[in-house]
C-alpha positions in Angstrom: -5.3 -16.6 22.5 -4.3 -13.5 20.0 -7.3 -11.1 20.1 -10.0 -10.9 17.1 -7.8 -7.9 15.4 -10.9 -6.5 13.0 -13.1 -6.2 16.1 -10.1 -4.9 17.9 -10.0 -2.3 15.3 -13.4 -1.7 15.1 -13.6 -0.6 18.2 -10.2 1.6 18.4 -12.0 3.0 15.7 -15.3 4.1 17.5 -13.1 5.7 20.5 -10.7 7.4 18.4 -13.4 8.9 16.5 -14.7 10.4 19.8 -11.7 11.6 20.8 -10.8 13.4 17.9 -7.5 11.2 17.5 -8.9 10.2 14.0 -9.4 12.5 11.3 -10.9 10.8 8.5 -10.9 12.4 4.6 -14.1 13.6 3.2 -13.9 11.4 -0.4 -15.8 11.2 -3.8 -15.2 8.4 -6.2 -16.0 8.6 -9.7 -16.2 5.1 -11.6 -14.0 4.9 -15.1 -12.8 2.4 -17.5 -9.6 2.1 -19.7 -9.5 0.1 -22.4 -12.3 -2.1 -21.0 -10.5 -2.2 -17.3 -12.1 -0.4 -14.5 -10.6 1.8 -12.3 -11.6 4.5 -9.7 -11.0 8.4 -9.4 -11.0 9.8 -6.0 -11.0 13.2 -4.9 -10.0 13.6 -0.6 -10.7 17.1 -0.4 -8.8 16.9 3.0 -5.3 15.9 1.9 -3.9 19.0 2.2 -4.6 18.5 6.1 -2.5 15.2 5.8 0.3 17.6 4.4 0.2 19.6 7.8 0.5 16.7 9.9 3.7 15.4 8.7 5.4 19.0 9.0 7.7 19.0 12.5 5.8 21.4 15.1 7.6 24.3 15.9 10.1 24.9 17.9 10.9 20.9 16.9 14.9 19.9 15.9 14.5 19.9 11.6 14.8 16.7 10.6 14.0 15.2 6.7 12.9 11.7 8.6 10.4 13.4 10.8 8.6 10.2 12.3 4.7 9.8 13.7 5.4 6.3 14.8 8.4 7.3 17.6 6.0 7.6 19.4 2.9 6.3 18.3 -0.1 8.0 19.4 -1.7 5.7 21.9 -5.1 6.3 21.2 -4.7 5.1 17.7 -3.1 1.5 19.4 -4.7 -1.3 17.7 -3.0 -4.4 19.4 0.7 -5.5 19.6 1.8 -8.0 16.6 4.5 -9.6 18.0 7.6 -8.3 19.3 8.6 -6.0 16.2 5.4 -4.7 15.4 2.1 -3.0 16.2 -1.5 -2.2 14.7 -2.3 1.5 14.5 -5.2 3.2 12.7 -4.1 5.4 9.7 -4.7 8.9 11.8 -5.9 10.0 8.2 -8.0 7.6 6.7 -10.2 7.6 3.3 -12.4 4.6 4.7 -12.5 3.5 8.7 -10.7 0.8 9.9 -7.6 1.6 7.7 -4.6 0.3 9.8 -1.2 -0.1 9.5 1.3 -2.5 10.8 4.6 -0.6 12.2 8.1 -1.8 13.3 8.2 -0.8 16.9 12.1 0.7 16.3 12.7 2.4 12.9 13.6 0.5 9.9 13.9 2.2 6.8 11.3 2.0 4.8 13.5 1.1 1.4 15.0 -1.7 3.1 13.9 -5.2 1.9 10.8 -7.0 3.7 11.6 -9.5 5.9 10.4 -12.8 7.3 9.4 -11.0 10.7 7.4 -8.3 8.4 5.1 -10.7 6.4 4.5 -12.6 10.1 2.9 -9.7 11.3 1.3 -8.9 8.1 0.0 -12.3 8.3 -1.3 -12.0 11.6 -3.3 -8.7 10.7 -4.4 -10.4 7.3 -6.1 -13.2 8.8 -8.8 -11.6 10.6 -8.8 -7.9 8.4 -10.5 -7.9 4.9 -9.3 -5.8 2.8 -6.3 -4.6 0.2 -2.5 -4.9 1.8 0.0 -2.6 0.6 3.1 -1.2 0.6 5.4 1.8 -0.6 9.1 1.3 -1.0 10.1 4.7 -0.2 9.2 8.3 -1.6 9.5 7.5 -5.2 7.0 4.9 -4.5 4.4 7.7 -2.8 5.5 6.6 0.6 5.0 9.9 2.9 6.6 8.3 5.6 10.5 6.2 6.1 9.9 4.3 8.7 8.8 0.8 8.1 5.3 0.1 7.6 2.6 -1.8 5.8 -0.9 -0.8 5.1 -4.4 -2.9 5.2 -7.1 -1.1 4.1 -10.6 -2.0 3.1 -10.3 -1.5 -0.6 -10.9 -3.6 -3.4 -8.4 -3.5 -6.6 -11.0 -3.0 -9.2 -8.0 -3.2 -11.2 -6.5 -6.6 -10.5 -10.3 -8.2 -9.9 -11.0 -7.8 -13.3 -7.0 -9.3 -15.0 -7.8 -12.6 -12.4 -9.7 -14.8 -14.4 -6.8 -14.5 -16.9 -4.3 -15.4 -14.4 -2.2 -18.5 -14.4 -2.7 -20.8 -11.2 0.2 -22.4 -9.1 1.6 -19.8 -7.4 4.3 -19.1 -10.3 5.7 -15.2 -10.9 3.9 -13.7 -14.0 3.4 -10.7 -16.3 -0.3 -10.0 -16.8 -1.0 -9.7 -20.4 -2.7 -6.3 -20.1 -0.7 -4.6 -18.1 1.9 -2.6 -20.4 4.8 -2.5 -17.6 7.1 -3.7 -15.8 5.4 -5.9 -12.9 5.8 -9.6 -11.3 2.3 -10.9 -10.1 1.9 -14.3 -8.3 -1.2 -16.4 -7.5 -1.6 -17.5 -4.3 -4.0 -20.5 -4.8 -5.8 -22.3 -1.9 -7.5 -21.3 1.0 -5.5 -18.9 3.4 -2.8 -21.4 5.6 -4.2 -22.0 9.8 -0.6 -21.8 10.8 0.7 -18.1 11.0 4.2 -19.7 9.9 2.6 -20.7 6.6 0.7 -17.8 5.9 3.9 -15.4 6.5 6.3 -18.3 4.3 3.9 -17.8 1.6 3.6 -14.1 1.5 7.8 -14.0 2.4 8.5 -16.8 -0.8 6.3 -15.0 -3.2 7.9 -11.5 -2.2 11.1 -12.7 -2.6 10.3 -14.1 -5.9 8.6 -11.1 -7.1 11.8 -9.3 -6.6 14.1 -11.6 -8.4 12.3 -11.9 -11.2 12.1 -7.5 -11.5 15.7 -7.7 -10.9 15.2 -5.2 -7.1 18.4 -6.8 -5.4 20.5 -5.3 -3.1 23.7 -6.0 -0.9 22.3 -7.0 2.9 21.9 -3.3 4.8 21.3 -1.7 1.5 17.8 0.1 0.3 16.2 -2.1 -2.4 15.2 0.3 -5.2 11.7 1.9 -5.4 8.6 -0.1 -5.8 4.9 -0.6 -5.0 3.6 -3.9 -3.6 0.0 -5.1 -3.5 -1.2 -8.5 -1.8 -4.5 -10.0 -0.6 -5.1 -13.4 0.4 -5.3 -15.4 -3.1 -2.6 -12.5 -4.9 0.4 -10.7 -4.8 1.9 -7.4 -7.2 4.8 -6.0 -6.8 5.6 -3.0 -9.2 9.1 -1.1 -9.9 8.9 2.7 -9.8 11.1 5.0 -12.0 9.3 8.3 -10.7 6.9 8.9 -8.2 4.0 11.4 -10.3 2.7 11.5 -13.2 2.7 14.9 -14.9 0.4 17.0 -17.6 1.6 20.9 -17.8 1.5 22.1 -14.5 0.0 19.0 -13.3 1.4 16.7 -11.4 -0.5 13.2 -9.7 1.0 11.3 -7.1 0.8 7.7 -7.7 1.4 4.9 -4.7 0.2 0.9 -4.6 -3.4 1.9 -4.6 -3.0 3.2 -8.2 -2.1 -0.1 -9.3 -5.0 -2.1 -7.6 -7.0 0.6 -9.9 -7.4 3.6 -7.4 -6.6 7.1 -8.5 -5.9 10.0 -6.3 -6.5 13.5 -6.9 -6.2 16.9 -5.6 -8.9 18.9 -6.9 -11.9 17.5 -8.7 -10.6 19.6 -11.7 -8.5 17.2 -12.7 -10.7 14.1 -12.6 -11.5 15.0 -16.3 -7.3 15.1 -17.2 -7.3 11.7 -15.5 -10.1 10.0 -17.5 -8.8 11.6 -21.3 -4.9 10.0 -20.4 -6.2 6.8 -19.4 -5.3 4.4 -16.3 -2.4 2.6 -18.2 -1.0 5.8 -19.6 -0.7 7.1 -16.3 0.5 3.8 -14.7 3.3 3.6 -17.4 4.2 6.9 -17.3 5.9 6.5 -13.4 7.2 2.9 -14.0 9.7 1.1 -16.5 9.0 -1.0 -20.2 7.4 -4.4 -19.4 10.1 -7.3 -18.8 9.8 -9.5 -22.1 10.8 -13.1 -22.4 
C-alpha cells in the first residue's frame, strides 16, 4: 500500500526544518483587485538567498544546466513516485509542505509532458491539497531545466473567482475575462480511484490544451514556453512570449503562480507599481493576443 504522501510530507517537513535542510522565505501578502478580479502581491524578502543557491560552488566545472536534483538532497526525500520520479520539498519554500515531483534522470524541462509525468503527478495530487504547476523553461520563470512539477498549498484567487463562469464537460476554453492567449479545461466529477484515470485525465486535457494554443513540436524537440496550472476540478495552460514584465528600470518575473493570481516581488517598493498597472496588464504584457474564433 503507497504511503499517505501529505503526512509523508508533513513529517519530512518537521525534520528538515530541524536540520536546517529547509530554508523557508519570510513572505507578506497584500490583497488587490483588477477590474473586479482578486489577486495577491507578495513580497519574499529572502529570494535573493534562492539566487545564491542555484550559483555552482566554487571550485565546481561551469555549467549553464547546473542541477540540485543530480543528486537530490536526501533529507528533503519525500517518498519515491514510481520508477521515474520522486517527492522532494522545495529547499526554498514561501509556505511548508511545498513539494515537487522530479524525474529521477534529467529531462529537459521544455520537453513535452508525458503520460509517465501526470502518473506521478496524479499520485502526489491525490493525497496533497493544493495548486499544481509547472514552468516550461526560463521564459516561463522556470529557474531550474530539469524536469519537474510543483504542488503547493496555494489557492488561485485568480481562477476561483472566473469558475462559476466556466463551461462544464471537460471541453478546452477561453475564459471571457482573461485578455490572452490561454486554453482552460474543466475537469468535472469527483477525482478518478484509479491512478490510470486520474493521470489519462490530466495527460488528455494537457494534450488538448496544447493543440488548441498551437505548442507542437517534432518528438525530441522542446515545446515552446508556457505556464501550466491544474487542481483536481481544472486545468490552465498559458503560452509565454517573455518571461518579465517591465516598468523603467523595473523588471517582474512572472511564472504559473501569476496566473492562478499570485504576484511576486522583490522589494515592497514596488507593490504600489504592481497595483497602478493592474493584474491583466501585467499578465498580457509577457504572453501573446487571445486566440479568437
Amino acid at each position: 500500500m503507497s504511503p499517505d504522501l501529505a503526512k509523508a510530507s508533513a513529517e519530512t517537513t518537521q525534520r528538515a526544518l530541524a536540520s536546517g535542510a529547509l530554508v523557508p522565505f519570510h513572505v507578506a501578502r497584500e490583497a488587490a483587485s483588477d477590474n473586479g478580479l482578486p489577486y495577491r502581491i507578495e513580497w519574499a524578502s529572502s529570494l535573493e538567498r534562492k539566487d545564491q543557491a542555484s550559483i555552482p560552488k566554487p571550485g565546481a566545472k561551469p555549467s549553464a544546466s547546473f542541477n540540485p536534483f543530480l543528486p537530490y538532497d536526501p533529507a528533503l526525500h519525500v517518498a519515491d513516485l514510481g520508477d521515474e520520479h520522486v517527492l522532494l520539498l522545495n529547499k526554498f519554500p514561501v509556505l511548508l509542505n511545498h513539494v515537487l515531483v522530479i524525474s529521477r534522470a534529467f529531462v529537459d524541462q521544455e520537453l513535452a509532458l508525458q503520460r509517465t509525468d501526470f502518473a506521478a503527478l496524479a499520485l502526489a495530487m491525490r493525497d496533497i491539497d493544493g495548486l499544481a504547476f509547472y514552468n516550461s523553461g526560463t521564459t516561463a520563470g522556470a529557474s531550474v531545466q530539469h524536469r519537474h512539477l510543483q504542488i503547493a498549498p496555494f489557492s488561485a484567487p485568480l481562477i476561483e473567482a472566473l469558475l462559476p463562469g466556466a463551461m462544464a464537460g471537460g471541453a478546452v476554453q477561453q475564459l471571457d475575462a482573461l485578455p490572452f492567449r490561454h486554453a482552460f479545461v474543466r475537469l468535472d466529477g469527483a477525482w478518478p480511484d484509479s491512478l490510470e484515470a486520474a493521470s489519462a485525465r490530466l495527460h488528455e486535457a494537457y494534450r488538448a490544451a496544447c493543440e488548441f494554443c498551437g505548442l507542437r513540436a517534432a518528438e525530441g524537440e522542446r515545446l515552446p514556453p508556457y505556464n501550466l496550472l491544474a487542481m483536481r476540478g481544472w486545468m490552465l495552460l498559458v503560452p509565454r512570449s517573455r518571461e518579465t514584465w517591465e516598468h523603467g528600470d523595473e523588471r517582474i518575473s512572472l511564472n504559473a503562480m501569476s496566473f492562478g493570481g499570485s504576484i511576486f516581488v522583490r522589494q515592497p517598493e514596488l507593490i504600489a507599481l504592481v497595483r497602478e498597472a493592474g493584474l491583466l496588464r501585467i499578465l498580457s504584457a509577457v504572453t501573446f493576443p487571445k486566440n479568437r474564433a
